[in-house]
C-alpha positions as CSV (number, residue, x, y, z in Angstrom):
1,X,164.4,85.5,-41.2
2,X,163.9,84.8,-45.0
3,X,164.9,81.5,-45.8
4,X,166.7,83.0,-48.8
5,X,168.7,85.1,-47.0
6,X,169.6,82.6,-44.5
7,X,170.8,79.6,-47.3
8,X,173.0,82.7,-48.6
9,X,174.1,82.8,-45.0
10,X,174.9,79.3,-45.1
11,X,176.9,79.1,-48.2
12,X,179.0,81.7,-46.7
13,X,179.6,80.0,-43.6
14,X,181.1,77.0,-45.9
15,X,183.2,79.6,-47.6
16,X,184.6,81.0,-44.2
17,X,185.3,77.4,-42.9
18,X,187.3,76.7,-45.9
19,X,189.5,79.4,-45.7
20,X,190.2,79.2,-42.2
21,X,190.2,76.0,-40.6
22,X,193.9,74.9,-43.2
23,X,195.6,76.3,-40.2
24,X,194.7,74.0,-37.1
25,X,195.2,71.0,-39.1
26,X,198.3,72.1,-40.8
27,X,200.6,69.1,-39.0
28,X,198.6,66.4,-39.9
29,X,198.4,67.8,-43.4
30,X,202.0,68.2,-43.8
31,X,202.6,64.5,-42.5
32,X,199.3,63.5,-45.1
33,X,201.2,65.3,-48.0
34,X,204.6,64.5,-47.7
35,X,205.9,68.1,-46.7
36,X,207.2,70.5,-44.2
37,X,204.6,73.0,-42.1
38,X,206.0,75.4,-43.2
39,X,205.4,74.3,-46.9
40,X,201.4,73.2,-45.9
41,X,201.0,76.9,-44.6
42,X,201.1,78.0,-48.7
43,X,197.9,76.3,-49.1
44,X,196.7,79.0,-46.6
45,X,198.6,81.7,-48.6
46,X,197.4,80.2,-51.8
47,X,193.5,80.3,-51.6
48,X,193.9,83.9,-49.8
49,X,195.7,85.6,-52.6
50,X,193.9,83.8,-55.6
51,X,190.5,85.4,-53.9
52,X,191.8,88.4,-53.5
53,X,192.7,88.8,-57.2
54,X,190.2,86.8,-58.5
55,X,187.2,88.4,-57.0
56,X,186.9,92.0,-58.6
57,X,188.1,90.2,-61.8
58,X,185.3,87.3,-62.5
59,X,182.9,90.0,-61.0
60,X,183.6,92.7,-63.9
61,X,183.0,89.5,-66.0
62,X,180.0,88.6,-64.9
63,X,178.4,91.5,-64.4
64,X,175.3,91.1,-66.5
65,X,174.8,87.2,-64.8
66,X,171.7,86.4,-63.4
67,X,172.9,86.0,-59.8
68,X,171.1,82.5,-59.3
69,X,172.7,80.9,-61.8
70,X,175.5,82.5,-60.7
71,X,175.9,81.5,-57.5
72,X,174.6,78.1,-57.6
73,X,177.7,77.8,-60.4
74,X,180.1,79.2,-58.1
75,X,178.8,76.8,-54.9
76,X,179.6,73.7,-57.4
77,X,183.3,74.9,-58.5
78,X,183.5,75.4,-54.8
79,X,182.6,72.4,-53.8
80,X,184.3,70.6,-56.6
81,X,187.6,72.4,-55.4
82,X,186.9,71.3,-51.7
83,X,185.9,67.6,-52.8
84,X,189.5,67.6,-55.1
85,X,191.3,68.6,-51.8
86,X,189.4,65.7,-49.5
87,X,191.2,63.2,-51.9
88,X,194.0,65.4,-53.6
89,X,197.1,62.6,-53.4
90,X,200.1,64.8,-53.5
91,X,201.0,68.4,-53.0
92,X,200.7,70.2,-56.2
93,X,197.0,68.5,-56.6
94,X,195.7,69.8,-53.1
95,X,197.5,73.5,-54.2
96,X,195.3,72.7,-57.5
97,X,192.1,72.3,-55.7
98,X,192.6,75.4,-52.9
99,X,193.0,77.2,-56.6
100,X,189.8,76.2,-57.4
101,X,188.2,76.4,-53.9
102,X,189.1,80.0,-53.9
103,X,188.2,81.1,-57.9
104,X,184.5,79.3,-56.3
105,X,184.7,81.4,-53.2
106,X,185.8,84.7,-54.7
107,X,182.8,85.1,-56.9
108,X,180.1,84.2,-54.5
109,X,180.1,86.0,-51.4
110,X,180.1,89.7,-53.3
111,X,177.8,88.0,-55.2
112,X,175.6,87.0,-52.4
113,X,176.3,90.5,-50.3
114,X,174.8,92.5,-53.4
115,X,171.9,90.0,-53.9
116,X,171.0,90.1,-50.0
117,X,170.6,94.0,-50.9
118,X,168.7,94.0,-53.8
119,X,166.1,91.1,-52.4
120,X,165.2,93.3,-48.7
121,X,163.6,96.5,-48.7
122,X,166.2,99.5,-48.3
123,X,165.2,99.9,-44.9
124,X,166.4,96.8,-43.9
125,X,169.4,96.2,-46.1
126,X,172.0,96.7,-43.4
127,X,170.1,93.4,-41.8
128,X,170.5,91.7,-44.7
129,X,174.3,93.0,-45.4
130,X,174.9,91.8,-41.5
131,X,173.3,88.2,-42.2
132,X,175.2,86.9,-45.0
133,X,178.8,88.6,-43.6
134,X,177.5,86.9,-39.8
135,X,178.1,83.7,-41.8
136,X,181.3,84.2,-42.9
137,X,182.3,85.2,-39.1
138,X,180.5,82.5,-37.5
139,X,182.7,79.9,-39.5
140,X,185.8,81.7,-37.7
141,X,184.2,81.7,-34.6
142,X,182.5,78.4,-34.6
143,X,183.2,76.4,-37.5
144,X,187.1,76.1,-37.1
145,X,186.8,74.8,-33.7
146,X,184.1,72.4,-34.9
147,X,186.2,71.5,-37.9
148,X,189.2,71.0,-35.8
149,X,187.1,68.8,-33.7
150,X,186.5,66.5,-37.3
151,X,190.0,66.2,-38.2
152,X,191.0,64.8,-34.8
153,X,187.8,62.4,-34.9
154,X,188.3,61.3,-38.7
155,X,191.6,63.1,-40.1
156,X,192.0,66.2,-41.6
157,X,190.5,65.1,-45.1
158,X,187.2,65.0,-43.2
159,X,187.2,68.5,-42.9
160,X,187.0,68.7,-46.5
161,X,184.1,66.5,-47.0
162,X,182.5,68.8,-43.7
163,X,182.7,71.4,-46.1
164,X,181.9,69.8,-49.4
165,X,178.6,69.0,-47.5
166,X,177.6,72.2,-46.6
167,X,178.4,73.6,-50.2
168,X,176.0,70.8,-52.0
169,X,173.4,71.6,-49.4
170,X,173.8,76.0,-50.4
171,X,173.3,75.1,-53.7
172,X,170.3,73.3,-53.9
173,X,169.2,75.9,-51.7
174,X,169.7,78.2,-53.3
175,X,168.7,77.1,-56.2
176,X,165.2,76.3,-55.1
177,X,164.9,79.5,-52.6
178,X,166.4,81.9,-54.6
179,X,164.3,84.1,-56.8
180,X,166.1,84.9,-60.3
181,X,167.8,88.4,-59.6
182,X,169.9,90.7,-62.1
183,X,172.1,93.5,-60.0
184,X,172.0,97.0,-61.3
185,X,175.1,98.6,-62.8
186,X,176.9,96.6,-65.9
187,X,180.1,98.6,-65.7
188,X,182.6,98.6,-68.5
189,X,185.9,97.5,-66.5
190,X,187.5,100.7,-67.2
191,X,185.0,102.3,-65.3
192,X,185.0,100.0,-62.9
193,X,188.7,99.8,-62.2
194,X,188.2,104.2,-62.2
195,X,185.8,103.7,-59.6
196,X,188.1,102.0,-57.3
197,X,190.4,104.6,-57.8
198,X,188.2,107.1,-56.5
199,X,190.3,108.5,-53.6
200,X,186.8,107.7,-51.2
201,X,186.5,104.1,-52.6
202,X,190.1,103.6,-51.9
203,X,190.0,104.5,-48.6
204,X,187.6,102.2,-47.7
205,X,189.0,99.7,-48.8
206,X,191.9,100.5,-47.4
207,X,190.6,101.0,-44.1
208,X,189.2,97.3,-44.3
209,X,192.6,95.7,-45.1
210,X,194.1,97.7,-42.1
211,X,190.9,96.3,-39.9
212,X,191.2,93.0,-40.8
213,X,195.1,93.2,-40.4
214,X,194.7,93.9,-37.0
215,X,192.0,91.5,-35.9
216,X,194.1,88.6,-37.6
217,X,197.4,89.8,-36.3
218,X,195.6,88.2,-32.9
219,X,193.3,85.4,-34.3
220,X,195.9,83.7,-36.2
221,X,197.3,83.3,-32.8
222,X,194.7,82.9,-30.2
223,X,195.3,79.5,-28.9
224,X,199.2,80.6,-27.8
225,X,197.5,84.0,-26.6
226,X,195.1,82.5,-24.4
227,X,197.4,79.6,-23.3
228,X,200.1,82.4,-21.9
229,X,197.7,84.8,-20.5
230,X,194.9,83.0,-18.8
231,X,195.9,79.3,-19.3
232,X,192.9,78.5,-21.7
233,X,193.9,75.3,-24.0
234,X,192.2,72.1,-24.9
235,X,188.7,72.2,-24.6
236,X,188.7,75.3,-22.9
237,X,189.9,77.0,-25.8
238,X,187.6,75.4,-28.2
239,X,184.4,76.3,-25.3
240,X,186.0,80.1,-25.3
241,X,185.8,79.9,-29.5
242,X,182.1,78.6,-29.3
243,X,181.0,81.8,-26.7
244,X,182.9,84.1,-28.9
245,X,181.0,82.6,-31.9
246,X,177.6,82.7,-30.0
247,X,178.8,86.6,-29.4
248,X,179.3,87.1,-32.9
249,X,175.7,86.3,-34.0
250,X,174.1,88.0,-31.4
251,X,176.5,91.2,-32.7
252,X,175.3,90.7,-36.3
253,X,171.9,90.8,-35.4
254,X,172.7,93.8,-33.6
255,X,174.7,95.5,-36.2
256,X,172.3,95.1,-39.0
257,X,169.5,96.9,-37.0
258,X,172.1,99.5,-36.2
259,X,173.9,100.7,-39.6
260,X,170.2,100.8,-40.7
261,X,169.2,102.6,-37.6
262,X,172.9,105.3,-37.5
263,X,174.5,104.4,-40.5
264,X,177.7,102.2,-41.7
265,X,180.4,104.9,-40.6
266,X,179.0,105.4,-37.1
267,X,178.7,101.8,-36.6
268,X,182.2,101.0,-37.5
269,X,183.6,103.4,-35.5
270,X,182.1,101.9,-32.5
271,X,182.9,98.4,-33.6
272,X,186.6,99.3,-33.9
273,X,186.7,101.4,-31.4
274,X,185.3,98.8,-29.1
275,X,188.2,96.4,-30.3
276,X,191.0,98.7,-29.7
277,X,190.2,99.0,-26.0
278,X,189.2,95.2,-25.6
279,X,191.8,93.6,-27.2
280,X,194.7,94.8,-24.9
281,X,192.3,93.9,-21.9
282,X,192.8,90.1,-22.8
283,X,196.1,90.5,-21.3
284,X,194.5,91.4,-17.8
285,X,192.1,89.3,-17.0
286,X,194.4,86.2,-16.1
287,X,191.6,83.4,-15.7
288,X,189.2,81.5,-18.1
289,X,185.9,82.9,-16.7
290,X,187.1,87.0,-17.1
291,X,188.8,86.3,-20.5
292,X,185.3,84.3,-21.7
293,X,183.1,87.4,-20.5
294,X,185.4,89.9,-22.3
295,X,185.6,87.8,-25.4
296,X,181.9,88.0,-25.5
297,X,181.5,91.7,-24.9
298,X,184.4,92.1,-27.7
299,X,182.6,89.6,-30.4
300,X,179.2,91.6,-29.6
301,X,181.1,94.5,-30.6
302,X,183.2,94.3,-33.1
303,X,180.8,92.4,-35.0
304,X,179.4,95.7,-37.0
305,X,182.7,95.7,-38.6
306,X,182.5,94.0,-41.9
307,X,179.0,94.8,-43.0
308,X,179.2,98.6,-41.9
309,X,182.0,98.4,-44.5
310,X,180.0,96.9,-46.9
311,X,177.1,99.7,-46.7
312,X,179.3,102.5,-46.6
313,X,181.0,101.4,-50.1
314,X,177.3,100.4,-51.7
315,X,176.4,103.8,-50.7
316,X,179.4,105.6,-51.8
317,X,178.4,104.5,-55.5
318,X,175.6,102.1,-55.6
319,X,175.6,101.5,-59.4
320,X,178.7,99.8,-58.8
321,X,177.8,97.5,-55.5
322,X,178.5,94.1,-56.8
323,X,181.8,95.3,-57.8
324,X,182.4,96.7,-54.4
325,X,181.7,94.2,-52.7
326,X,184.3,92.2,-54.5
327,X,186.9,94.7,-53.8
328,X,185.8,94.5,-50.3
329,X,186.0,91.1,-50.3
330,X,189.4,91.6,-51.6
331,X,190.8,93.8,-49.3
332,X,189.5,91.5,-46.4
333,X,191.4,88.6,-47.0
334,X,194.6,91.0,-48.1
335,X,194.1,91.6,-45.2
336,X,194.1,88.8,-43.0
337,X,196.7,87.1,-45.0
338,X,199.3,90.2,-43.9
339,X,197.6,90.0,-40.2
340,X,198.8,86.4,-39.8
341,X,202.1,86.9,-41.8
342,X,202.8,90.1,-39.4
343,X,201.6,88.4,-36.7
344,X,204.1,85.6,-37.0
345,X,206.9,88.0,-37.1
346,X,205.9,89.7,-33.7
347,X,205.4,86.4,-32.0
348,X,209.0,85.5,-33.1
349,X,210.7,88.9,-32.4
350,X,208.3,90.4,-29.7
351,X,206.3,87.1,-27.8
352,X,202.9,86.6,-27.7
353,X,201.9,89.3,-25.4
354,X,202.9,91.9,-28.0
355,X,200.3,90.9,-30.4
356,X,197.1,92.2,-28.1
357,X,198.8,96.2,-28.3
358,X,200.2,96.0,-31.7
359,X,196.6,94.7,-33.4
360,X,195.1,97.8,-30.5
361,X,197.2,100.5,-32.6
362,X,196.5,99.1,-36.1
363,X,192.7,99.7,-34.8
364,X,193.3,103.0,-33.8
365,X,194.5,104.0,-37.1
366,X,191.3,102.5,-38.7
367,X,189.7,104.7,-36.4
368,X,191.4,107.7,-36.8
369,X,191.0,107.4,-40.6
370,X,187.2,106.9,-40.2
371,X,186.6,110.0,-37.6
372,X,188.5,112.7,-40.0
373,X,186.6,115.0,-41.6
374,X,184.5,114.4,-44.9
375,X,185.0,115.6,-47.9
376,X,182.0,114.4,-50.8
377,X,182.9,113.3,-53.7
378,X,183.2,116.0,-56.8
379,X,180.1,114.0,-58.6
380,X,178.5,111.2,-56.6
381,X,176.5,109.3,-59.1
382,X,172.9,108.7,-59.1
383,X,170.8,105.7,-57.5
384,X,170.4,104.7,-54.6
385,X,173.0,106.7,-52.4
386,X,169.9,109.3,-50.9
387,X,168.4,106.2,-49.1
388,X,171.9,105.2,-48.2
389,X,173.8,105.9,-44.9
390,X,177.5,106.4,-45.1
């Protein structure tokens, strides 16, 4: 494994810690700041929006960057934001620094994806898609629980510092493994925002907002989900998080090897296929040792999902990847932003047990979308879309 591509791995592993672990440590935050939950949860809302309009924006700005600079840049208003929030002393300064946590966090990790790309041979750039995305799912899968673990050693501002860490250590690495690079494809941002409205770009991105929506509408919620249907809580949940996390990686290696093997369509079509029939099965098994098994079979699955994505829009216009991958990036956390939101509603209306078969139909539409019929674009523009799977 190239120790570049793994300290880009690493960086994104802070990123995905940040924007996920607000939610276990909500109550103590709210009791820290002085507010309701309820009011604590905008943080959450906050830093998911501002990346997901921020992130096709400060790309089309920075398109002629060299990506080094740029994303050791990005790591330090990241970490700055994060280091803001460990001592923020009211509400409106910690909403301040998840502003600037997220402006930090938008930039890099399309940043990162298209650099990954353009450092590995073509062959292999599925691999190195699949490693720097596995980073940003191992931080659900692993790095929340371990975070949660922090706050109720040290307090919740710990978790900050946790992360403010890990951001000081990316940068230096990659600023001293990191080879100066310069992505392909300085697009005016007319032409950019036309290429996202091409009716296949759209739909991709589309189809990873639905994804996303789904796997959040359950994720958001495990720890109830678990605790009704199999009696997981405690330690057993955070044991159950750690498999599904070792699951993950093992799935990422997989899936790289596979979208450059089959191709990004194929491979997502498996990956979501495999979590519309696993996800309802959670229901069924009714003790901790079935429910850990399937979990793992599900997170060895479904991990293809983000990076087979990723390849399928670098190959539907590669002179455009960077920017992409920022409206990929964009479309993931729209959607996991309206997965929890939805999902909150169904818990409140429906019960827990509703979320497994609701997030199950939301992946079969993802699916269905992805198995209809082809059509090419009129004028598919030149580079590297021949060497490309879609």
């Amino acid at each position: 494994m190239p120790p570049r591509l793994l300290i880009l791995a690493v960086a994104a592993f802070a990123i995905g810690v940040d924007g996920f672990v607000v939610a276990p440590i909500l109550p103590e935050l709210s009791r820290e700041l002085g507010v309701s939950v309820a009011a604590a949860g905008q943080l959450i809302t906050v830093f998911t929006l501002v990346y997901a309009i921020a992130a096709p924006v400060l790309t089309s700005l920075t398109g002629k960057a060299d990506r080094k600079r740029l994303l050791v840049l990005t790591l330090l208003v990241f970490t700055a934001g994060n280091a803001l929030s460990a001592v923020a002393p009211s509400y409106p300064v910690m909403m301040a620094s998840r502003v600037i946590a997220a402006l930090g966090a938008a930039l890099y990790l399309p940043n990162a994806s298209g650099a990954a790309v353009v450092l590995s041979p073509p062959e292999r750039s599925g691999r190195a898609l699949a490693l720097v995305m596995g980073g940003l799912s191992a931080a659900g899968l692993i790095g929340v629980p371990f975070g949660t673990v922090v706050a109720q050693a040290v307090g919740p501002r710990g978790v900050f510092w946790m992360i403010v860490l890990l951001g000081l250590l990316a940068s230096a690495g990659v600023a001293v493994f990191l080879p100066s690079v310069h992505l392909p494809g300085a697009l005016s941002l007319r032409e950019r925002l036309a290429m996202a409205a091409r009716p296949n770009i759209a739909g991709l991105l589309v189809v990873t907002a639905v994804t996303l929506l789904g796997a959040y509408m359950v994720m958001a919620y495990v720890a109830p989900l678990l605790r009704e249907t199999a009696g997981i809580a405690g330690r057993g949940l955070t044991l159950v998080m750690l498999v599904s996390g070792v699951a993950g990686m093992i799935g990422t290696a997989v899936a790289g090897r596979a979208i450059d093997a089959y191709g990004g369509r194929r491979v997502f079509a498996v990956a979501v296929g495999a979590a519309a029939v696993g996800t309802p099965l959670v229901l069924f098994a009714h003790n901790p040792v079935l429910t850990g098994v399937l979990i793992f079979a599900m997170g060895v699955a479904s991990a293809g999902m983000v990076p087979a994505q990723q390849m399928r829009l670098m190959a539907a216009a590669p002179e455009a990847g960077t920017l992409l991958l920022s409206l990929n990036s964009s479309a993931l956390y729209l959607g996991m932003s309206a997965g929890g939101g939805l999902g909150g509603a169904l818990l409140a209306t429906l019960g827990v047990t509703a979320l497994p078969w609701c997030a199950a139909a939301v992946y079969l539409v993802a699916l269905l979308v992805t198995l209809l019929p082809r059509r090419r674009a009129a004028a598919l523009p030149a580079g590297r879309s021949g060497a490309m799977r879609t």
